[in-house]
C-alpha positions as CSV (number, residue, x, y, z in Angstrom):
1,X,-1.3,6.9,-20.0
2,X,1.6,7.2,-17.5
3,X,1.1,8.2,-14.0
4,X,3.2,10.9,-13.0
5,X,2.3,10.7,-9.1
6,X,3.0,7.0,-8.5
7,X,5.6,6.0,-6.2
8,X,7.8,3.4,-7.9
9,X,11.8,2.3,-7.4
10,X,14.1,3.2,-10.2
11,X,16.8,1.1,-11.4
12,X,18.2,4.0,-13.0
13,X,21.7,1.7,-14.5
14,X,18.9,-0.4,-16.5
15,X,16.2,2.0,-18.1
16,X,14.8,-1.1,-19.6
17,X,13.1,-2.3,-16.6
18,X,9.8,-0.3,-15.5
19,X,10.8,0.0,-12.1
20,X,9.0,-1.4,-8.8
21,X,7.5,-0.6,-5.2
22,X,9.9,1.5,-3.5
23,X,9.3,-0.7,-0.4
24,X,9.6,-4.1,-2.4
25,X,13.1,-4.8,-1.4
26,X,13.3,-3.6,2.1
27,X,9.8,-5.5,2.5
28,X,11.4,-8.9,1.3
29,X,14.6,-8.4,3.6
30,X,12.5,-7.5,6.6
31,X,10.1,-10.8,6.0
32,X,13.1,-13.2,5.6
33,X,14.6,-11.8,8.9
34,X,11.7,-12.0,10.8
35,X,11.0,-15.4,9.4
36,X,14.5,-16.8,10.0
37,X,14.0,-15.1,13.5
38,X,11.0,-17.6,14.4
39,X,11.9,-20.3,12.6
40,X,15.2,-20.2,15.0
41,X,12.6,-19.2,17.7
42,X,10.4,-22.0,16.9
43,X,13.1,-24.9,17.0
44,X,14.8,-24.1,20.2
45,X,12.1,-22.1,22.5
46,X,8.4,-21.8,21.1
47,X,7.7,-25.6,19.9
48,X,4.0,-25.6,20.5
49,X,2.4,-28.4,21.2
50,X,2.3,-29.8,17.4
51,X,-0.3,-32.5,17.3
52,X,0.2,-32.8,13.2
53,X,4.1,-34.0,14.2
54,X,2.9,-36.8,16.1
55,X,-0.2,-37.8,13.1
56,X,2.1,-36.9,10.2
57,X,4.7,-39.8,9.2
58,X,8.0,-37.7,7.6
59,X,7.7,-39.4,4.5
60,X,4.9,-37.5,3.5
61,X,5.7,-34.5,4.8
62,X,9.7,-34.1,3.3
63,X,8.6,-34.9,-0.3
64,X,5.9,-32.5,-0.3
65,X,8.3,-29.9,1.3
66,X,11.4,-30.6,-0.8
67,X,9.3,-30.7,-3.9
68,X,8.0,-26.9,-3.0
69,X,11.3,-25.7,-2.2
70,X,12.7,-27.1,-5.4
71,X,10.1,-25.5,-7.7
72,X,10.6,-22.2,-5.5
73,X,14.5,-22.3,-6.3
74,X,13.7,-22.9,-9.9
75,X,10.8,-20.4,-10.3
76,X,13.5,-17.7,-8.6
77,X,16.4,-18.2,-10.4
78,X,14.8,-18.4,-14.2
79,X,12.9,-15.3,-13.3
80,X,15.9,-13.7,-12.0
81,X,18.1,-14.7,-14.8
82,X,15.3,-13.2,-17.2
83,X,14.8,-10.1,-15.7
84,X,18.5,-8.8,-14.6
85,X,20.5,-11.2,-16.9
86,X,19.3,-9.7,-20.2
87,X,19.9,-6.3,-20.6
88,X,17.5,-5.0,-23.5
89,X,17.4,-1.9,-25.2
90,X,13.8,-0.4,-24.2
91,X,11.7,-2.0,-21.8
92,X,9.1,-4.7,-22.7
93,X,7.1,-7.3,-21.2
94,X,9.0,-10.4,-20.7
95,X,6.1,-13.1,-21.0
96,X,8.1,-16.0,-21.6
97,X,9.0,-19.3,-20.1
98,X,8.5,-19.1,-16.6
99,X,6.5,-15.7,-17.2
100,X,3.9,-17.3,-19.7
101,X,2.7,-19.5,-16.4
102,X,2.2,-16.9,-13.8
103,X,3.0,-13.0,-13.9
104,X,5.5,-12.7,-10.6
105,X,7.4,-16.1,-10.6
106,X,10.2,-14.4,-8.6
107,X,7.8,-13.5,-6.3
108,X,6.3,-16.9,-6.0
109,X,9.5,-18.8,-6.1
110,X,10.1,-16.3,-2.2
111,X,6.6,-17.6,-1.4
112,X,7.0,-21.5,-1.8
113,X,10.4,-21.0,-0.1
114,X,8.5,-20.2,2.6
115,X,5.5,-22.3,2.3
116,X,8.6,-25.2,1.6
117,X,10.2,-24.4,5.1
118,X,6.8,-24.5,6.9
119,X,5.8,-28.2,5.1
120,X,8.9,-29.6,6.1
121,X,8.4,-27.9,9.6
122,X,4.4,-28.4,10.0
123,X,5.0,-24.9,12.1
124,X,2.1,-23.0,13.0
125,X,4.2,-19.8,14.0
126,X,5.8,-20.2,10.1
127,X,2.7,-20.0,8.8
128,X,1.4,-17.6,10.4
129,X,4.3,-15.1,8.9
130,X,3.8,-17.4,5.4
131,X,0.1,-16.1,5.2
132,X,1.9,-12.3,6.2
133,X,4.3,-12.7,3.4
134,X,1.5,-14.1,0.4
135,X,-0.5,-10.8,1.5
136,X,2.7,-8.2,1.1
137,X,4.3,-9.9,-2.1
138,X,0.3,-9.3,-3.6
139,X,0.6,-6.2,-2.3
140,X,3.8,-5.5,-4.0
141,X,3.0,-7.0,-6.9
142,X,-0.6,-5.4,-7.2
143,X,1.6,-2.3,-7.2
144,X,4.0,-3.1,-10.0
145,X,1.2,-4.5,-12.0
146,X,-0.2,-1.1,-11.9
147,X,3.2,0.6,-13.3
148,X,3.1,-1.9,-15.8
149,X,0.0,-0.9,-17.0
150,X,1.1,2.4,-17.4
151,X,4.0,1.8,-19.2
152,X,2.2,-0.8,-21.8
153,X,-1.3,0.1,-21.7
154,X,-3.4,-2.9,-23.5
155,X,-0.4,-5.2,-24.2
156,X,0.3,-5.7,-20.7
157,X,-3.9,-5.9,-19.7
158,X,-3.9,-8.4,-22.3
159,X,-1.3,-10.2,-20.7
160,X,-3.1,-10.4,-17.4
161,X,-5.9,-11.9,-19.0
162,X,-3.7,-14.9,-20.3
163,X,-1.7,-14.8,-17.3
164,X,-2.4,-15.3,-14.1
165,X,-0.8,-13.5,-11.1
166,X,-0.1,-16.5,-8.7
167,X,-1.3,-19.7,-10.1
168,X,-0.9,-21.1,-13.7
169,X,-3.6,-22.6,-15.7
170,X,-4.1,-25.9,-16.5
């Protein structure tokens, strides 16, 4: 079942966890600088002409925003704490709590920190590098999916069936 010729990051201190895309990290570094960069960009030089700041009152853009980023920070820092905090003895599917709603919710929690930043900024440049971002994380996490299905075979297809990849059921 396993693939030999996959490219896939080690974490070789923790042979529990599968491993993931050998670009993942770099990826997610390079698309906080770059949005950082023109969000910076965006407050003090680009400012186009934003017709939605002059229709949109900011009490109902901030709680939209803040709400986002909160759910982002949460989604990030359970997933984290699941994943790195426990250190188990083989590796296994972690498909509880936050991982029982959607399959990358570390992921996600990057994405809505994005998506967050761009509400509260109604930024077209932001979300142009928000809609860049959603298509490398599924990229990344297309990837990953695929190593997990090598290492767990039915148990983790059967998981994506309950699970979904970005949004939860109702």
């Amino acid at each position: 079942m396993k693939n030999k010729n996959m490219k896939v990051k080690r974490h070789e201190e923790r042979p529990d966890l599968t491993g993931e895309h050998p670009f993942g990290d770099l990826g997610q570094l390079i698309f906080l600088l770059i949005f950082l960069i023109v969000w910076i960009a965006d407050i003090f030089f680009i400012r186009l002409p934003d017709y939605l700041e002059l229709k949109i009152s900011l009490w109902i853009q901030i709680p939209p925003g803040v709400v986002i980023l909160l759910y982002g920070f949460y989604l990030a820092r359970k997933s984290m704490k699941m994943v790195f905090g426990t250190k188990r003895n083989t590796p296994e599917i972690i498909n509880k709590k936050v991982y029982d709603k959607v399959r990358h919710p570390m992921y996600l929690g990057a994405l809505l920190f994005y998506l967050g930043i761009t509400v509260l900024m109604l930024s077209l440049p932001l979300f142009i590098i928000f809609i860049a971002a959603f298509i490398f994380y599924n990229l990344i996490a297309r990837h990953e999916e695929k190593l997990l299905l090598n290492q767990f075979g039915d148990d983790y297809a059967n998981y994506m069936k309950r699970v979904r990849r970005w949004t939860p059921r109702l």
